[in-house]
N, C-alpha and C positions, 0 to 999 in steps of 0.2 A: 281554664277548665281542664281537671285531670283526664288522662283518654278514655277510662271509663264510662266518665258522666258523659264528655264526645259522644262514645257509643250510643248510650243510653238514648242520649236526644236526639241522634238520628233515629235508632230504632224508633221513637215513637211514632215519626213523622212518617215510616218508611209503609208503604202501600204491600207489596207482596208479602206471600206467609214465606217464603225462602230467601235469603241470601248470603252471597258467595262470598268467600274469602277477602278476594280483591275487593270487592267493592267497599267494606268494612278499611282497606286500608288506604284506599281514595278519600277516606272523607274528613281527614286531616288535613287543615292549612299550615300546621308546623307539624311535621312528623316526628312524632314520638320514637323512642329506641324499639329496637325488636323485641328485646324482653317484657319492657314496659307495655308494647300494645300484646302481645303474647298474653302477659298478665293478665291484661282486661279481659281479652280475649276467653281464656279460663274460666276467670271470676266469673263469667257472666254464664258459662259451659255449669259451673257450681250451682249457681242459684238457678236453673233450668229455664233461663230465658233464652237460652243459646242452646239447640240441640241438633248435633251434628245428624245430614241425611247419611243413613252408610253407606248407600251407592258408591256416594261421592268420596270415600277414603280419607285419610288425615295426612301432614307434610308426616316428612320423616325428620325434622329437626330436632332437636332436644326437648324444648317444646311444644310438642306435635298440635297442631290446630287441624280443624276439621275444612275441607274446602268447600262446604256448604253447611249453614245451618236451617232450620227450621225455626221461626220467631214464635215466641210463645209470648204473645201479647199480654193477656191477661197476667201471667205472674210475673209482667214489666209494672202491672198496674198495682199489684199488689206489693209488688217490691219497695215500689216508691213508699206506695201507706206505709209502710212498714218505715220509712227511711225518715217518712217523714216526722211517725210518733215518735221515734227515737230524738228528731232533731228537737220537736216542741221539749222534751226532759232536760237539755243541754244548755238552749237559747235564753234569751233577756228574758225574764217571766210577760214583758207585755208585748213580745213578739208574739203575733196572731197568725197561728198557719192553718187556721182550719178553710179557707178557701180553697188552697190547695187540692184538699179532697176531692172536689170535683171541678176540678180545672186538668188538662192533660198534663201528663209527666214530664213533657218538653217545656214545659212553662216554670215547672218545677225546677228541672235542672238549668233553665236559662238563669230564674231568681236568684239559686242560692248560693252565688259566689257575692252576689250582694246581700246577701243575708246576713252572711257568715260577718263581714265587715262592719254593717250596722249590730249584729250580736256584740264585735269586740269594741266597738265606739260606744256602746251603751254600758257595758261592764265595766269599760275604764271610768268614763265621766259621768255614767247617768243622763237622765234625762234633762235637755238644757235647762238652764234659769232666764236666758234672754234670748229674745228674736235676732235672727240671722236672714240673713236675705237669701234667697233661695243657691245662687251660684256660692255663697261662701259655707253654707248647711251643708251642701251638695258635698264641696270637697274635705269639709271634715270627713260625713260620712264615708264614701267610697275612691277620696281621692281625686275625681271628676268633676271639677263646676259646672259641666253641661248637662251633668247624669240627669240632674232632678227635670231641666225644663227638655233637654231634645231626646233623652236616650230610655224616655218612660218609666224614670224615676218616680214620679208623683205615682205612676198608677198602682209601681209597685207597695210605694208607702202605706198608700190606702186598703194593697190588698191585706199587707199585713198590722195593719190598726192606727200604726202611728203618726200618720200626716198631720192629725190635730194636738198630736204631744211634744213636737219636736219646734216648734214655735218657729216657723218659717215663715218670712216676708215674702211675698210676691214681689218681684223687681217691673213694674209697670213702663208705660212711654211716660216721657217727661208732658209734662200739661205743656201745651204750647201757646203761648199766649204773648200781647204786648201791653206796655206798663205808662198810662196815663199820668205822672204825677201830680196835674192839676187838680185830679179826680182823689187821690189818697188823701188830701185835706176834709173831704167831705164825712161827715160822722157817721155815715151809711155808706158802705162800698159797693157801686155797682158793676158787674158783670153785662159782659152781652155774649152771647156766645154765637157763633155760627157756623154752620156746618160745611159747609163747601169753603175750599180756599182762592174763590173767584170772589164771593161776598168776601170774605176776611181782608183779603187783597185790597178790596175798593174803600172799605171801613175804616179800614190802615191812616188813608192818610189826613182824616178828619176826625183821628181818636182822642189829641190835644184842645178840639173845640168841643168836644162830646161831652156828659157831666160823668162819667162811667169812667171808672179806675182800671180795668183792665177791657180789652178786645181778648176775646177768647177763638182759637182753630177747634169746633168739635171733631171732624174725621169721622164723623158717625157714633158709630158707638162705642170708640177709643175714649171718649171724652166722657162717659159714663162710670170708667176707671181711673181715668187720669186725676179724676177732679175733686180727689181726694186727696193730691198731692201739694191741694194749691197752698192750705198754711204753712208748706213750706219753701215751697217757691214764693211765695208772698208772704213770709212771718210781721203780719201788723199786730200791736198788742191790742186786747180788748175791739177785735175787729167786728162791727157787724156789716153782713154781709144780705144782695139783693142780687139775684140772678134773674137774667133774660134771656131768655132761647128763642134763634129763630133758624128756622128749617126750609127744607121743602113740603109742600102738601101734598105727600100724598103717605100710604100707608106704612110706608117703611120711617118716611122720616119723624110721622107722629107716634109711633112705638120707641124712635130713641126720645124723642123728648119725653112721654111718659116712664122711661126707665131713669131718665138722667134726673127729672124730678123728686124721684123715689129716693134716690142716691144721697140729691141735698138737701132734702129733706131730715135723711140720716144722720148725715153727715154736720151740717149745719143749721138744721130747725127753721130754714130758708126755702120755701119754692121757686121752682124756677117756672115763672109767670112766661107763656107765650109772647113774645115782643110785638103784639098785637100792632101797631103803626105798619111794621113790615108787611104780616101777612095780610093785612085786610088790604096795603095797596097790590100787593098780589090778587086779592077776589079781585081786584076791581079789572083786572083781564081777561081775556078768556084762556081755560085750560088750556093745557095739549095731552096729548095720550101717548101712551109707551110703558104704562106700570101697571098692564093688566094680570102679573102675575105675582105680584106681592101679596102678602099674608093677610088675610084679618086680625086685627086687636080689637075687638071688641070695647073691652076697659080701655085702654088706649084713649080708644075716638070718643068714649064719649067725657073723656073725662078733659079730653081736649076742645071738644066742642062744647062743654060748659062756661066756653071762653068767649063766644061769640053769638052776637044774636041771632034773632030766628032765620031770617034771610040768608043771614052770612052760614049759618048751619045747612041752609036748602042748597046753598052753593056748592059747600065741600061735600056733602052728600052726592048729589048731583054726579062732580065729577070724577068722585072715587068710584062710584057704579059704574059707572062707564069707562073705567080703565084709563083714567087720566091724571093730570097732577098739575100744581103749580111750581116750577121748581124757582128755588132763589134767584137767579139767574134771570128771570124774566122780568125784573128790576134793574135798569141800567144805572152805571155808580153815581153820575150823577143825583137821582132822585134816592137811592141809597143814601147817598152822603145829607140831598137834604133834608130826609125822615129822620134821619140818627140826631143830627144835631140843634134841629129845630122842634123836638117834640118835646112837650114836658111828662121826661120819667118819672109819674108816680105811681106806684103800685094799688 
């Protein structure tokens, strides 16, 4: 950033209506030449956001700077509009800067040394023809693989229009998952998926007698995103595909299976059916408490409890009122392992 725009984006941030000489030249991490910040100095004496107090006198250098000014805020604010119409006349015509307007001028001059780059990356090649993953968009645009996901790249895309034109992949976690081959001969592929890596652990080692083609790690609600990666971690041709989810019971974990639902739904014209065998020898214990602060989902529970009969409905009722839950856990691996393998999965 040139020392001007420096200036500029301190001023906006800067709390008092006066400031001093010095302090104007502290606020440099690389120090500019003397004429250079003199220059700015000036510049900014011209356009009357800088106006020296006369008490305070001017140096006697060649060129003279004042050792205090007066901030004139407002035609910092107007400067910018001004700087900014000019840029929209200059830039890619689908650069969008009219947020700017009413965003501070410090946000302005943070943007627009990325601007100015995605400007000359769009005038060169136009706007892409094929999806890039987000770290490889990232450094065509600005040079940076991380701009886009850690250095709030995205937010600026969006502020200026193009997040949805520039055909960026999300780079996701890898679906974690283990691979049944017994089960890939079956003409319907079945999934089970589990949330906690205590259940997936115990699952593990009876996934070979199981009729289910993969054991899936949900991680909550990583697995909501992951599980769109799986045709290709798993490219079977002509696959169809049966999903089973099983969770904890209580408010949080029937919100991720209601989203993950949604997802393979989407994704694959597949529900993911509650693995009912599991939960229901969960009802058949008694809760415990400790989830008296998790959310309501409304649609969630009931779309979950359209799974279960009436009793087994008074149950999870029951214990979600009263700030409790069933967590997976409370099925030791043995009866784990002989639920999974001795049930017959039909949907």
């Amino acid at each position: 950033m040139d020392p001007i725009s420096q200036i500029r984006t301190y001023l906006q941030s800067y709390k008092k209506s006066k400031v001093s000489l010095s302090d104007l030249e502290d606020i440099f991490q690389v120090q500019p030449t003397e004429e250079q910040f003199a220059d700015a100095i000036l510049e900014l004496e011209a356009a009357g956001i800088l106006q020296m107090v006369q008490s305070s006198g001017r140096t006697r250098k060649q060129l003279s700077l004042a050792y205090q000014y007066n901030v004139q805020k407002n035609r910092l604010i107007q400067d910018t509009h001004k700087e900014i119409h000019r840029a929209r006349l200059q830039l890619y015509p689908l650069i969008n800067l009219d947020a700017y307007y009413s965003l501070k001028s410090s946000i302005w001059e943070e943007d627009k040394p990325y601007i100015e780059q995605i400007d000359a990356y769009l005038k060169k090649n136009m706007l892409p023809s094929t999806p890039a993953p987000e770290p490889e968009r990232s450094f065509e645009l600005v040079a940076d693989e991380k701009w886009i996901t850690e250095k709030h790249g995205k937010e600026l895309l969006i502020r200026i229009g193009l997040w949805d034109k520039l055909l960026i992949l999300p780079v996701d976690d890898p679906l974690m998952f283990a691979v049944n081959p017994y089960g890939l001969t079956n003409a319907v592929h079945k999934h089970l998926i589990v949330e906690n890596k205590t259940t997936y652990q115990a699952l593990l080692q009876v996934l070979p007698d199981a009729p289910f083609a993969t054991l899936i790690f949900g991680g909550g609600y990583r697995v909501t995103k992951s599980i769109e990666l799986l045709p290709l971690q798993l490219p079977l041709r002509d696959a169809s595909h049966e999903f089973y989810y099983f969770g904890d019971i209580d408010k949080e974990g029937i919100s991720i299976w209601h989203l993950f639902n949604e997802r393979v739904l989407d994704l694959f014209g597949s529900p993911a059916q509650p693995a009912l065998p599991f939960y229901r020898a969960c009802l058949s214990r008694d809760f415990t408490y400790g989830k008296e602060n998790q959310r309501d989902n409304e649609q969630a529970l009931q779309a979950f409890m359209s799974h279960f009969t009436e009793d087994e409905q008074m149950k999870i009722n029951r214990c979600l009122k009263a700030g409790g839950y069933f967590p997976q856990e409370i099925l030791p691996t043995y009866e784990l392992c002989t639920i999974w393998r001795h049930t017959a999965w039909i949907t």
